[in-house]
C-alpha positions as CSV (number, residue, x, y, z in Angstrom):
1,X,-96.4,-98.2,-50.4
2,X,-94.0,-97.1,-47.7
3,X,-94.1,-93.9,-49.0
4,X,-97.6,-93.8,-48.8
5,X,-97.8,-95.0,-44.8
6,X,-95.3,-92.6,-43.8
7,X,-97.1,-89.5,-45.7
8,X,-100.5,-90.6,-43.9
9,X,-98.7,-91.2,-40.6
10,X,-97.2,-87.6,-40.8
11,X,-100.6,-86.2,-41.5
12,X,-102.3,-88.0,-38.3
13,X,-99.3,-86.7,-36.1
14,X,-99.4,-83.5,-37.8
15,X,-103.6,-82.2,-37.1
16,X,-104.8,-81.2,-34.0
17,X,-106.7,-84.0,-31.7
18,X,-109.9,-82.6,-32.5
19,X,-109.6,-82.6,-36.2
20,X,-109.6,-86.2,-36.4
21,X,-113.0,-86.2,-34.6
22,X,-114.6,-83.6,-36.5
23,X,-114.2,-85.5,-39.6
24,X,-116.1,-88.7,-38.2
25,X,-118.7,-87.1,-37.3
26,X,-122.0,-88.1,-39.3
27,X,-123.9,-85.6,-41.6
28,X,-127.5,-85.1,-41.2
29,X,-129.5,-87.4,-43.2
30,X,-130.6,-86.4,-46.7
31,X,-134.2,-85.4,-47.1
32,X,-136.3,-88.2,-48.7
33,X,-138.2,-87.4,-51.7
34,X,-140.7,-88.6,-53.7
35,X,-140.5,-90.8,-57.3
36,X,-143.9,-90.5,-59.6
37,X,-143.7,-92.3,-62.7
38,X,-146.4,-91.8,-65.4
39,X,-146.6,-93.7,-68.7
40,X,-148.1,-92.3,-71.8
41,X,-152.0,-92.8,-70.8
42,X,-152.1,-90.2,-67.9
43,X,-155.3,-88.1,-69.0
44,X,-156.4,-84.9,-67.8
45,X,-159.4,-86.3,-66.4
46,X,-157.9,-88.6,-64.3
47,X,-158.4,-86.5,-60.7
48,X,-156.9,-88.9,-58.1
49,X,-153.9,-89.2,-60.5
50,X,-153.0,-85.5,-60.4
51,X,-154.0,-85.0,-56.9
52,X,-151.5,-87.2,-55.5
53,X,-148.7,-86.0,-58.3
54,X,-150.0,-82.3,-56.7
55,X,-149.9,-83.7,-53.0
56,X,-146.5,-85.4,-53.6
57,X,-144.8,-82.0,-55.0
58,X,-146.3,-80.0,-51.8
């Protein structure tokens, strides 16, 4: 455990000041997507149904 506090204590004194910063920083948000489950009875008349599937895929 000691071990382990000195080796991360000799890392922190041992990057630059900005690196420390860098690494906070957040990442951009990931892009939201779309999740279209369909059971067995989908049929291929069934326009609204594959219109939004088709709208949802862009």
């Amino acid at each position: 455990m000691r071990m382990s506090i000195l080796m991360h204590w000799a890392l922190m004194c041992a990057m630059p000041p900005g690196a420390a910063l860098a690494a906070t920083e957040a990442a951009p948000p990931a892009p939201r997507g779309s999740l279209v489950i369909i059971g067995g009875n989908l049929r291929p008349d069934n326009a609204d149904v594959w219109r939004r599937v088709v709208q949802l895929a862009g």
